[in-house]
PAPATOR-361921 format. One line per field, with one value per residue (C-alpha): residue number from 1; residue in one letter; x, y, z. Coordinates in steps of 0.5 Angstrom, whole numbers, plus 500, padded with zeros to 3 digits. Example, Ala and Ser with C-alpha at 12.3 -4.5 7.8 and 13.67 -1.06 7.14 Angstrom:
2
seq (1 2)
type (A S)
X (525 527)
Y (491 498)
Z (516 514)
***
This chain:
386
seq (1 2 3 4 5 6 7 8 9 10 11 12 13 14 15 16 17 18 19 20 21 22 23 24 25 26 27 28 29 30 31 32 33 34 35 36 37 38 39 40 41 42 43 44 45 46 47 48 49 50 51 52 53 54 55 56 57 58 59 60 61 62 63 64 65 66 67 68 69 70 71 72 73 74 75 76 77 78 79 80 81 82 83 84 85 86 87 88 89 90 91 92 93 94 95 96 97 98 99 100 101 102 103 104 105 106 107 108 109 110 111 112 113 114 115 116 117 118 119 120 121 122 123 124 125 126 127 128 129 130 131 132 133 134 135 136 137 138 139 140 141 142 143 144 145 146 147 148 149 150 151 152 153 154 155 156 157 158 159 160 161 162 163 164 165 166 167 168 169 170 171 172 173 174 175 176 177 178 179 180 181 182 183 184 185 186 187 188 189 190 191 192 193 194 195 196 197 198 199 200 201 202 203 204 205 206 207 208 209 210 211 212 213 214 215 216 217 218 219 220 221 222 223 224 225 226 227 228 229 230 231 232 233 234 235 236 237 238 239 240 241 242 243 244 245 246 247 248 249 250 251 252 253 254 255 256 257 258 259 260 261 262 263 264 265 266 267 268 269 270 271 272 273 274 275 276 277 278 279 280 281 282 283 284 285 286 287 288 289 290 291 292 293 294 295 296 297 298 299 300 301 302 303 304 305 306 307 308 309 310 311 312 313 314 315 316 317 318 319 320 321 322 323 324 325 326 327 328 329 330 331 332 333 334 335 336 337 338 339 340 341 342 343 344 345 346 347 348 349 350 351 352 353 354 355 356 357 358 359 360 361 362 363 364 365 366 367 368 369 370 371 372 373 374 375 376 377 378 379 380 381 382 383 384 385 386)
type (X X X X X X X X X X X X X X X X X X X X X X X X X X X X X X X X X X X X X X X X X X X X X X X X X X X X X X X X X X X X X X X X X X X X X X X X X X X X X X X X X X X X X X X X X X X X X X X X X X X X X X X X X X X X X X X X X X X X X X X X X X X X X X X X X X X X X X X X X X X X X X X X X X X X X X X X X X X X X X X X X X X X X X X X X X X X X X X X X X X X X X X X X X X X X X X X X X X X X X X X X X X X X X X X X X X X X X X X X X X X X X X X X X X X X X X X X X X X X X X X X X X X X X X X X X X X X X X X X X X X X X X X X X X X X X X X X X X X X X X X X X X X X X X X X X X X X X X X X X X X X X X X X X X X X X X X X X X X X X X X X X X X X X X X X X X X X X X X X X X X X X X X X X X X X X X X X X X X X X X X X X X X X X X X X X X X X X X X X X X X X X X X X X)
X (886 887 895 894 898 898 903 904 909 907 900 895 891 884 888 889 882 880 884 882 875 876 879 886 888 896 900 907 910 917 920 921 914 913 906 905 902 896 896 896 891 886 888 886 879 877 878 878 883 890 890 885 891 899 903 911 915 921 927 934 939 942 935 933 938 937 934 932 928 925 922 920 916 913 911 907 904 901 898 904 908 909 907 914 920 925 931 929 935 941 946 943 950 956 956 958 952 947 949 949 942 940 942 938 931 932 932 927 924 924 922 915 916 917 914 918 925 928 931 929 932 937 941 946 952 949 950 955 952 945 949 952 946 942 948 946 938 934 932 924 922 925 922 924 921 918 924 930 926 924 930 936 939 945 939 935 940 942 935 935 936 937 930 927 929 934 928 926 923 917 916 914 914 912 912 908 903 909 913 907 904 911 911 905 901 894 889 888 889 896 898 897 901 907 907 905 912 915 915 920 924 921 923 924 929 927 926 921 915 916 909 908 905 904 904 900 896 893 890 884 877 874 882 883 876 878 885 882 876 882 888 886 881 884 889 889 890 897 898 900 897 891 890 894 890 889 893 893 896 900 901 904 909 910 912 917 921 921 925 929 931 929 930 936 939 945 948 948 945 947 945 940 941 940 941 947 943 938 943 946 940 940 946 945 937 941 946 941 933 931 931 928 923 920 920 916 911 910 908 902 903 904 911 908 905 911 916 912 912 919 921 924 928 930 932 929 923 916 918 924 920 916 920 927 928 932 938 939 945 948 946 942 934 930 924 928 931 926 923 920 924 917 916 923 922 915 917 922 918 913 911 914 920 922 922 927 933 933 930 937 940 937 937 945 944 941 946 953 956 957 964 962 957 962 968 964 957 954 957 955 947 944 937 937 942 943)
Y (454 457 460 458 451 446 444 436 437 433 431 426 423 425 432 431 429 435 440 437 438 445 447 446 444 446 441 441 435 431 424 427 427 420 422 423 416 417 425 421 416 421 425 418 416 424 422 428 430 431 438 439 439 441 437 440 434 434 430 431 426 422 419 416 412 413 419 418 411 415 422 417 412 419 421 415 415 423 421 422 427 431 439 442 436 440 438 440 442 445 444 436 433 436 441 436 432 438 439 431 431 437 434 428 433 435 430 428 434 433 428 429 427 433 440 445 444 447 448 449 452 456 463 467 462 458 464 461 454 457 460 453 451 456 456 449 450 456 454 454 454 456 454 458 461 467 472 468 472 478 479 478 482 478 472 477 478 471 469 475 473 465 463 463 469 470 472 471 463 462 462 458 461 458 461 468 467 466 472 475 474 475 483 485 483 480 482 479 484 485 478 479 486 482 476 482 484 478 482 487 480 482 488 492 492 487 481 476 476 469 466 466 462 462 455 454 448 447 440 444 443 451 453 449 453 460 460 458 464 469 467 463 467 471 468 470 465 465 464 471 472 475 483 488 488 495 494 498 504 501 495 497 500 495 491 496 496 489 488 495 494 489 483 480 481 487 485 479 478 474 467 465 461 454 448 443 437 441 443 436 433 438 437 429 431 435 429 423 428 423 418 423 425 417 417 424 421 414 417 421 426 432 435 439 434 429 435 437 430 430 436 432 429 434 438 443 447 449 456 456 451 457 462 461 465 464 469 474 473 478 476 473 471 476 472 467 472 471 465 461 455 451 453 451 443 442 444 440 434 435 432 437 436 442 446 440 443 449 448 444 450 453 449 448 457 455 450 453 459 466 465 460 463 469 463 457 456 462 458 452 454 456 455 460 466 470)
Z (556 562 563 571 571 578 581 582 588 595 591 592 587 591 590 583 581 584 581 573 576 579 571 571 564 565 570 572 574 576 576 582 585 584 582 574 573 577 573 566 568 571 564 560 563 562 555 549 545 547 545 551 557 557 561 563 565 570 570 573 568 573 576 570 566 560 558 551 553 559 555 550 555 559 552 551 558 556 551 545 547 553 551 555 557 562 566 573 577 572 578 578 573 571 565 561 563 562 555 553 556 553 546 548 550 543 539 542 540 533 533 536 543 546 543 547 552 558 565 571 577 574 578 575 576 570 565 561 561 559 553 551 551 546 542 542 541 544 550 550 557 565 571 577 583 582 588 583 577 579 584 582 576 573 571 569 564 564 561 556 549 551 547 542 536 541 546 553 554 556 563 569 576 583 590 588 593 599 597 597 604 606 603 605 599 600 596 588 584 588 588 580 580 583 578 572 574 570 564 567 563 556 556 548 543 539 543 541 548 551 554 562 567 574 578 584 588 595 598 599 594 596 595 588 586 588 585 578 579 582 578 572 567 562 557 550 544 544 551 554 560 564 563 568 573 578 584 591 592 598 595 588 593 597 591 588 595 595 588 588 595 600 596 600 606 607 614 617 624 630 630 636 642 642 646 644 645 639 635 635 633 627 624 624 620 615 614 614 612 609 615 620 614 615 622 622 617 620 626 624 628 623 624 630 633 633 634 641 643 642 646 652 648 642 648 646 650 647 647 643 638 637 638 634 628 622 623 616 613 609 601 603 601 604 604 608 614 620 617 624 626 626 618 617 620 617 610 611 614 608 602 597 595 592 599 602 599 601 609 609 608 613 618 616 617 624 626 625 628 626 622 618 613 611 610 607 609 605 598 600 601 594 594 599 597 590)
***
């Protein structure tokens, strides 16, 4: 079974069909999503045994009522049980219900529902409750962004010694062909060096190696191919990743510089000029997105479509839509610094929900003035900063 899983986000069923028959057999799913219905019954009609695909499910406590009727209805639509069960977004409830639905998830482990439990979304703030909640069980499984992983060194020590054996948990990554492009790394095997270094968290001293394993998804047949034929050869029968591939000289360097030094942003940079009208329209899409999202998606234009149709009343010129960049902040994400205003807007206007939290924050960046990132703001924007 291939170590590539796909992730469901902002996918159709025609998407899934497609990625099933191109070779996915891992799936990275959320109740979030609103689409692991379709995945299990395109699972169901392939027929097989259950043990030819894994399914990691995601839920944040509060949306779902009552977890333990929840992970058990889940478990029965994959076909008995669910291969990795994961809180979504760890700062999604208080501790208190974190560590409740954490004691949930492993009852439900023991009793068949569920092989393994674990967290997503996690940053170096939740130290302590990662340590609450091992001492509790090892935490099996992590899902985070690949920059969170690699760039932030108080969660790298977070994560170590919090799985099982006191090892590392398994890990899932996404955003890597993101960051990539945005250091300067394009060729595949570069693109496998930079996921490679994720064993810098498996590090020696008698820790237990977790398994790894890289998300990507794309709408597109001929992209969904080329992943699996790049990306998704490779896996051993215990379920580590593919060799270590050669990579370029000049990419090696670029991803060293990326994790020792360019990963967040030192000083902070002035913000750009907008119109007031703009701003004022930015604001209110930050406090009621999803009613602005509806209104992009039932016109069918696309963002950038409805975005220029509307540049009169956004009060916003055609230039500035494509030239307003997101000002770097100091501790800042790197990856975010510079970031097309355009980018920022079709992120948000998307499908993909796991991009909507952190474009808020942006936009909220956009918006304010210089002062307030250094009072208040930098605080309240977490998906974005270390």
């Amino acid at each position: 079974m291939t170590w590539l899983a796909f992730g469901l986000d902002g996918k159709q069923v025609g998407v899934l069909e497609a990625a099933w028959n191109a070779g996915y057999r891992r799936f990275d799913c959320a109740a979030s999503y609103g689409n692991s219905p379709a995945l299990a019954d395109i699972l169901q009609r392939q027929g097989g045994d259950r043990g030819t695909y894994h399914v990691l499910y995601k839920v944040d406590p509060p949306q779902v009522g009552d977890l333990g009727v929840h992970i058990a209805a889940m478990s029965r639509v994959f076909g008995g049980y669910i291969d990795q069960f994961l809180i979504h977004n760890i700062d999604s409830a208080s501790d208190e219900q974190i560590i409740a639905a954490w004691k949930v998830m492993l009852a439900a482990k023991k009793s068949g529902l569920v092989k393994q439990i674990g967290v997503g979304n996690v940053r170096a703030p939740h130290a302590e409750l990662l340590r609450q909640l091992a001492a509790i069980h090892p935490i099996d499984v992590v899902e985070n962004s690949l920059v969170t992983l690699l760039a932030d060194p108080a969660l790298k020590k977070a994560l170590r010694g919090s799985g099982p054996g006191a090892g590392t948990p398994d890990l899932f990554y996404y955003d890597v062909i993101k960051v990539a492009a945005d250091i300067g790394v394009l060729s595949t095997t570069g693109i496998k060096g930079l996921a490679k270094q994720i064993d810098a968290l498996h590090f020696d001293g008698g820790w237990e190696i977790g398994k790894q394993h890289m998300i990507l998804s794309s709408d597109k047949l001929d992209k969904l191919k080329k992943n699996i034929a790049d990306f998704g050869s490779g896996e051993e029968e215990d379920g580590s990743s593919y060799v270590e591939a050669l990579v370029p000289s000049g990419e090696q360097e670029k991803i060293d510089t990326w994790i020792t030094k360019a990963s967040v942003v030192q000083d902070s940079e002035a913000n750009p000029a907008i119109p007031g009208k703009f701003r004022d329209w930015l604001l209110d899409v930050v406090q009621h997105s999803d009613k602005a999202r509806a209104t992009v998606q039932k016109s069918n234009q696309g963002t950038q479509g409805w975005l220029e149709a509307n540049l009169d009343a956004l009060g916003l010129s055609r230039e500035q839509l494509h030239a307003v960049k997101i000002p770097g902040k100091a501790g800042m994400r790197r990856i975010y610094a510079g970031m097309s205003l355009l980018s920022v807007l079709v992120a948000l206007f998307g499908n993909k929900n796991c991009d909507w939290k952190w474009a808020i924050q942006l936009l909220q960046v956009l918006a304010s003035s210089d002062g307030d990132w250094a009072s208040f703001l930098c605080a309240g924007c977490p998906d974005v900063t270390f």
